[in-house]
N, C-alpha and C positions, 0 to 999 in steps of 0.2 A: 216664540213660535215662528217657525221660518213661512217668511210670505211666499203664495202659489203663485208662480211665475201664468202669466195669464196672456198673449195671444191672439190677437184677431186679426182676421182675414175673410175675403171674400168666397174659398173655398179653399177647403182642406184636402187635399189628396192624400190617403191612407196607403201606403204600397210604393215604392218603387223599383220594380219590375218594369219590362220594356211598355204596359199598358199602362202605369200610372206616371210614368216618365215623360212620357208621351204625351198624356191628358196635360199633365202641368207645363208642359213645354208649349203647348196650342193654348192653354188659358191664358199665361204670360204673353204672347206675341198678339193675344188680342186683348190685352191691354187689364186683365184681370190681376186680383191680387190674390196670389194663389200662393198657397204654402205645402210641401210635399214633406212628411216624414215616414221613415221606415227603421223598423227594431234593429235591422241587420248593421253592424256597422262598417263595413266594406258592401263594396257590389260587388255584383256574382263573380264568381272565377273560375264556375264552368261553364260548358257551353252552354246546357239543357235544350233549350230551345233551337236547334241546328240551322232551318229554313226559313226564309224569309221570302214570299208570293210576288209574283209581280205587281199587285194590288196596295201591298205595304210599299214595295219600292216606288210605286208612283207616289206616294203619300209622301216619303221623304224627299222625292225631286221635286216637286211642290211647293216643297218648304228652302230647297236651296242644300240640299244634306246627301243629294244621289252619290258625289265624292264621297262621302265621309263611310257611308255604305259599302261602297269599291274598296275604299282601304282597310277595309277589315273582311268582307267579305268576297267570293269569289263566283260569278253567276257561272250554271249549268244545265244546260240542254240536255242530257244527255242522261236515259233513262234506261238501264239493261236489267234483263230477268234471267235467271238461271235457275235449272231446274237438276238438281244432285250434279251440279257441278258442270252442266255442259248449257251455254246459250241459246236461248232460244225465242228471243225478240226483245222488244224493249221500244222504245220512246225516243225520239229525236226532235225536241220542239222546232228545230229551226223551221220544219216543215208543217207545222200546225199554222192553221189560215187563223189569226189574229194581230193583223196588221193594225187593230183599234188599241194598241199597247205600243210603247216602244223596248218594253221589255220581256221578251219573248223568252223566257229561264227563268229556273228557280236559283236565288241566291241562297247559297251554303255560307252562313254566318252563325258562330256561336252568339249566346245570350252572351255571353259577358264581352262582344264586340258591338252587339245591338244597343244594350246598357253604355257602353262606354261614350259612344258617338251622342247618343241623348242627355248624358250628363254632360259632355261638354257644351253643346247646344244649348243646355241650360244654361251655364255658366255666362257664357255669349249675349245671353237677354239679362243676366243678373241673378238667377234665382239657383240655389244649393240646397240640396236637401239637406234634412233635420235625420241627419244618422245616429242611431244608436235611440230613437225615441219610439215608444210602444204606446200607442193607443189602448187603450183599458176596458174604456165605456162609452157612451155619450148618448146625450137625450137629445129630441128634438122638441125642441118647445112650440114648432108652430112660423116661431117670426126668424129662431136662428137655431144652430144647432151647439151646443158645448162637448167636448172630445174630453176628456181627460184620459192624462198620460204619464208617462215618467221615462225619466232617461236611465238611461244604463247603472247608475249609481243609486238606483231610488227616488231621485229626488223628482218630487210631483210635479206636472205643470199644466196648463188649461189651454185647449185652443175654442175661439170663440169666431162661427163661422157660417155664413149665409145657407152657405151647401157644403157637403162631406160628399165626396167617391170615391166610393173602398175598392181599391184595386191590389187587396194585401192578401192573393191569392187562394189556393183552395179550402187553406184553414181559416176562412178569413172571420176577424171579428167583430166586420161591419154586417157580414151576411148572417151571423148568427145573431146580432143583436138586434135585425130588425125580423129576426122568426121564420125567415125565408124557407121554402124548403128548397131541399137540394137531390130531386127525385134523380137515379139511375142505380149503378151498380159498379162493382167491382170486375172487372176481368178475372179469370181462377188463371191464367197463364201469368207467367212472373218475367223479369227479361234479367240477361245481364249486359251491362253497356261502359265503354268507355272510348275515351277521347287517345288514342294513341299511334304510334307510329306501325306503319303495317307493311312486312316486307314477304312479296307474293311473285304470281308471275304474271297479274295485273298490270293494266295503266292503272296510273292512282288515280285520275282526275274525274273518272265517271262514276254516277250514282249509281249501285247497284242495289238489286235485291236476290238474296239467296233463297230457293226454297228444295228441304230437303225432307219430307216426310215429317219427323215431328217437330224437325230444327229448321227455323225461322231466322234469315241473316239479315244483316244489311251494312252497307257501307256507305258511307257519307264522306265527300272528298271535303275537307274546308280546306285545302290551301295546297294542293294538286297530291306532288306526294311528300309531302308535309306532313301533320297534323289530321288524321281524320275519324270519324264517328265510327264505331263499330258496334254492331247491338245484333245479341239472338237470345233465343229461347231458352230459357232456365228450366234446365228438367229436374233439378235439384227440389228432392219437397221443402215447402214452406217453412223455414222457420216461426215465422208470425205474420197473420193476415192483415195486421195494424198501421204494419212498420212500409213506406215506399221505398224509400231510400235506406239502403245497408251497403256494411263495407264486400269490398269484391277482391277476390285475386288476379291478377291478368295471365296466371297460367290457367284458372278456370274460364276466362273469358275465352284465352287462344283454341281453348279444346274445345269448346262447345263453337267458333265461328268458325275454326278449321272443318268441325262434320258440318254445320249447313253450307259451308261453301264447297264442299267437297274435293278441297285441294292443299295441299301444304301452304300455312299462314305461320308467318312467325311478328308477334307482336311485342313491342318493347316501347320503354320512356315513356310510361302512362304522363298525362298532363289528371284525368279522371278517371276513378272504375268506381261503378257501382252497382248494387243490383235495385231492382225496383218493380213494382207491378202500376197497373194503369187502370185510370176508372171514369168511368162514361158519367157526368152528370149536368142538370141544368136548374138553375132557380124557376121560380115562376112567378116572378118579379123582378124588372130591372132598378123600381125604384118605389121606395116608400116615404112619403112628404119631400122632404130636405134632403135626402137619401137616396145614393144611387150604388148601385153596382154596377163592374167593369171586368172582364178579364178573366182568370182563373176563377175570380171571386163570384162570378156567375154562371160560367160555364168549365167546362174538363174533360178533353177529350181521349183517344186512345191516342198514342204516337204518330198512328199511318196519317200519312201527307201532308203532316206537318202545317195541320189547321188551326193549332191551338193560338197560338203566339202571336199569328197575322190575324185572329179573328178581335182577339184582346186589341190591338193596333187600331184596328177598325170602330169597335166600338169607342174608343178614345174620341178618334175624329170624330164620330156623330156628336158627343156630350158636351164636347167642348167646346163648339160652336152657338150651340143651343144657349149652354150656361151664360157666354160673353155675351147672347144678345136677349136675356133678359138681363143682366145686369149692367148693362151699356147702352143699350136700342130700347128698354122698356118694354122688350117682346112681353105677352100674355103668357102665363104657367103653363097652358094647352100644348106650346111647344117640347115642353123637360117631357111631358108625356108620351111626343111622341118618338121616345128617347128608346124606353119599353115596346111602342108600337110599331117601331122600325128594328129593331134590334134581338128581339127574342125569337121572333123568326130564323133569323139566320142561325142563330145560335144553334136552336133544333134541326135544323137542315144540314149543318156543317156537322150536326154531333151523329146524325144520319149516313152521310157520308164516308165521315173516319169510322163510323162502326162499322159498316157493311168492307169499306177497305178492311179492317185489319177481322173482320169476321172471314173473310176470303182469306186471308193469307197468312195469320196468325195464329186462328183460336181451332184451328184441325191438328186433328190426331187422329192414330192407326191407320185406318182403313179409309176414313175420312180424307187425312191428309192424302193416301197416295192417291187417290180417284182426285185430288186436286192436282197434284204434279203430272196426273196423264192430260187432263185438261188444259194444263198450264202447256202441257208440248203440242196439244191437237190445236188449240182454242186459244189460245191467249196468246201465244208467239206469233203465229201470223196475223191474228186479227190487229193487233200494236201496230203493223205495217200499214197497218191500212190509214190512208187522212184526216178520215171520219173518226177513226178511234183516234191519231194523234191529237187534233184537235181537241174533241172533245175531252182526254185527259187534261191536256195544256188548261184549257177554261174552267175545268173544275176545281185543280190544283192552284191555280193559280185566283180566284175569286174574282177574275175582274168580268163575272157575270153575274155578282151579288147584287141585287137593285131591292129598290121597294117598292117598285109600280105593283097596280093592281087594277087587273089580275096581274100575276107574275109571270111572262111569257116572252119566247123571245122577241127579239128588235124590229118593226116590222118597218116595210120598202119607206116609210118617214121619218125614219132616223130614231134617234132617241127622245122619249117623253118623259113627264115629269118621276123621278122615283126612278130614275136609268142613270147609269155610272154614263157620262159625257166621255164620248172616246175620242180618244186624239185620230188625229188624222193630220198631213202634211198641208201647209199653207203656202210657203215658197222655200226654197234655198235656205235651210237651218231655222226655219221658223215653224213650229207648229202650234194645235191646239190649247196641248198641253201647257204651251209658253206663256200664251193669253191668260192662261185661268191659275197660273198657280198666284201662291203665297197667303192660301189661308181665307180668304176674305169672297165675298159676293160677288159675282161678276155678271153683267148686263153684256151676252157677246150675241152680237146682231152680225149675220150672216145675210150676203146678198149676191147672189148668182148676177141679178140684173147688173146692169153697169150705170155705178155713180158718179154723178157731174161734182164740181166742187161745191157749188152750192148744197146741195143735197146732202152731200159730206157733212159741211159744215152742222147744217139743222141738225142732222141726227144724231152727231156727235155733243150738241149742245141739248138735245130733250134729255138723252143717255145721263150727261152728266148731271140733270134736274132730280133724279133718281138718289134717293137717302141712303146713303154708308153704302155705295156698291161702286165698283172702278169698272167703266165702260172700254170695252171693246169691241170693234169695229173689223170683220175681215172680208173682204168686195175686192169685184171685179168694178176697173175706175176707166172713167172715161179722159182719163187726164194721166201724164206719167208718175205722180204720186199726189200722195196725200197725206199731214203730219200726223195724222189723229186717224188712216184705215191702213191697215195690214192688206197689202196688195197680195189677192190670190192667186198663185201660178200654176196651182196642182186640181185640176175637175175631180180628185178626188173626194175633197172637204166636201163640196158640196153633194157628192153620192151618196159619203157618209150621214150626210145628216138630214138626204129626204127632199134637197133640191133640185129636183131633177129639169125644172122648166126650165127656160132661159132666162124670164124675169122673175125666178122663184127667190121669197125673201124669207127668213125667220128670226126672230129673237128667241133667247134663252135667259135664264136667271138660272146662274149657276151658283149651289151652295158652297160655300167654302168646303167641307170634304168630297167635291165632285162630281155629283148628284144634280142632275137638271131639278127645279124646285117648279119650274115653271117652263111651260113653252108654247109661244104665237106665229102660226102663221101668219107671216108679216111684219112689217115692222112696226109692231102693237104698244107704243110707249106706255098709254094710261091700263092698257091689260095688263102690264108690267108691274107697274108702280101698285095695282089694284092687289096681284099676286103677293108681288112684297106685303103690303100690308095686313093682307091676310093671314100670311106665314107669322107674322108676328100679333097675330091677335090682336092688330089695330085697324078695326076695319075701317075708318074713315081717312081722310089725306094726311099722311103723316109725313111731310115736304118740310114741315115747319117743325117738328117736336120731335122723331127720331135723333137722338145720336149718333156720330159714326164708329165703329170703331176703333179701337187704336191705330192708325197706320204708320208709326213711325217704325216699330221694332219688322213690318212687315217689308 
């Protein structure tokens, strides 16, 4: 009898997709032993997933990966509408007021360019996914959880693991086997979509959107006039309600994006064609004991704005921070909870958003659709002009007004509080916010309008660093011409940003490693710090002496 190859690890990552790629790419670099397999035995090799939020790109610059992004992908500002063929407004981020980003566009990236850059990133910290292995089953007992699997040949194996996160997409069979449901529905519109060359009397480089009474277009530039996305309206009836993905011709794709563009398209050298339909759904649980869901595998949206793939990204970061600091820090279970208590929100909000986007601009017909296209020329082309509307698309699209403060509202004249995305803002001459906080990990960043003498430097930099698994930062106005341990301020805007408006006004923050203020004092509050820390972690008394740090070497 052949022996069951058997497996242990600190956490299993079921899926890799750009959200479980992700998860195990942030478990590794904090110091977890984490193990990723997926049934598939290559990664993607199409696009699917075409855009990538400014939200997700902060997360990769973060981590040291904003290059790696750039070489595959190509950022775009630049948003046009058309209505039976003739323009009539459109989007221009550059002029949307969100200066608290430095990434003002949406990035056009295929998945199998998103996927690529994270497998190698992998590779980088050491860890290779388990291709060609299928998860089956798995119990939770309580203290661990057991996976059984088999590889591509049959042959059985066992993985044996603290935590499981199934991030093995819509069919997933983590979510079915812990009963979850998966309340929404199906779209009755079908698309047809492909990845190819498109010869018009276009610029390539701009996103567009077609709309043409019951034909719904769009174009997607990845790589100017290259390679780009093209997707509309399938008026062909259904062959089967079952099936997403079916084969496509690219003469049927050019005649149905030629009527909703309303102009001669001639398309060639598919890379992808397919047809597909789209379906609105969300669990109502992110996690059951040992057990979590991620990504497709908990939520599924419609196409429009391109929220699916960045939101999966996002959920990644929150889990995987959580995970390293119970199993590193000794954090309390109360934390993985509030994994679900931060995260399923969004999920219904973003799934809110993409349906009302493609409920507007997708799911009309007849008479419907044309009282949308006279609207779309009265109402929607100029209104796009307007700041108010640029903006507010930019921030919607782009997530980086996702928070978990509560109540949920916006930013008010004191910057950002606890459960608020930390916005960058300029510090001096090629240094910002962002600079301070990345790489994954806790950050103590004390902020001081007033002007610090060296002594004072020195103290504060020394309580700061008294603080368990957190890398302190320091950025003041000094009364001295440097200091080795403060980021000297030259921009009054940091501190507008963030609610300093007196002249001796001071604050500290504890910022979560996905970004997220976890904590904020007026002042510069050391033991309200240290108190915060250890309440985040379930350890309410002075944990100076019995936390561990996390890993910082890989960081």
């Amino acid at each position: 009898m052949t022996e069951v190859e058997a497996i242990a690890c600190e956490v299993l990552v079921i899926g890799a997709g750009p959200t479980g790629l992700m998860a195990a790419y942030l478990l590794k670099r904090c110091g977890v032993d984490v193990r990723v397999i997926d049934k598939r035995a290559e990664p993607s090799a199409e696009s699917r997933a075409g855009v990538m939020s400014s939200r997700s790109v902060e997360l990769f610059a973060s981590l040291g990966l904003a290059d790696k992004v750039f070489a595959h992908g190509v950022p775009n500002s630049d948003f046009d509408i058309f209505v039976a063929g003739r323009h009539v407004g459109g989007f221009h981020f550059d002029d949307a007021h969100a200066d608290d980003t430095p990434f003002r566009f949406l990035t056009m990236i295929p998945q199998s360019g998103t996927e690529a850059l994270l497998i190698e990133a992998l590779g980088e910290v050491g860890l290779a996914v388990d291709r060609s292995v299928e998860g089956k089953a798995f119990v939770d007992t309580g203290e661990a959880v057991t996976v059984e699997a088999t590889h591509a040949d049959g042959t059985p194996l066992t993985f044996h693991a603290q935590y499981v996160l199934g991030a093995d997409g819509a069919h997933s069979l983590v979510r079915h086997g812990l009963g979850l449901s998966f309340e929404g529905a199906r779209y009755p519109q079908s698309f047809l979509l492909g990845d190819v060359q498109v010869d018009w009397d276009l610029p390539g480089e701009r996103f567009r959107v077609f709309l043409n009474g019951d034909r719904l277009g769009l174009y997607v530039p990845f790589q100017g006039h290259g390679v780009a996305r093209v997707m509309t309206t399938d008026l062909a009836p259904p062959t089967t309600q079952d099936q997403t993905w079916s084969h496509l011709d690219v003469a049927e794709l050019q005649a149905g994006f030629e009527a909703a563009a309303g102009r001669p398209v001639g398309l060639h050298d598919p890379v992808w064609l397919t047809r597909f339909s789209s379906q609105h759904r969300v669990v109502d649980r992110y996690r059951v004991g040992r057990v979590f869901v991620a990504g497709d595998a908990a939520h599924i949206h419609s196409p429009a704005g391109g929220q699916g793939m960045n939101t999966g990204l996002q959920d990644a970061a929150n889990i995987a921070w959580k995970l390293a600091a119970v199993l590193r820090r000794g954090a309390g279970d109360a934390l993985l909870d509030s994994y679900e208590a931060e995260r399923l929100p969004v999920a219904h909000h973003v799934l809110e958003l993409s349906d009302r986007m493609f409920d507007v601009s997708a799911s009309q017909t007849g008479w419907r659709a044309k009282m949308r296209d006279a609207l779309a020329r009265i109402v929607v082309g100029p209104a796009s002009q307007l700041d108010r509307v640029q903006t507010a698309a930019f921030r919607a699209l782009s997530q980086i007004d996702v928070g978990y403060a509560e109540p949920r509202a916006p930013r008010g004249p004191k910057g950002p509080v606890a459960g608020e995305r930390v916005p960058d803002a300029p510090i001096r001459r090629g240094r910002d916010v962002f600079d301070l906080i990345a790489g994954y990990r806790f950050t103590a960043l004390a902020l001081s309008r007033k002007r610090l003498d060296a002594d004072e430097a020195d103290r504060l930099a020394a309580a700061l660093d008294a603080l368990p698994g957190v890398t302190a930062r320091i950025a003041a106005r000094l009364n001295l011409p440097a200091h080795e341990r403060v980021e000297r301020v030259e921009h009054a805007e940091l501190f507008a940003r963030y609610g300093l408006t007196q002249d001796d006004a001071q604050a500290l923050l504890l910022v979560r490693p996905d970004g997220y203020v976890a904590w904020r004092g007026d002042g510069l509050d050391i033991e309200g710090c240290r108190t915060a820390l250890a309440a985040l972690m379930g350890q309410m008394t002075d944990i100076s002496g019995q936390a561990r740090s996390m890993a910082e070497p890989a960081l």
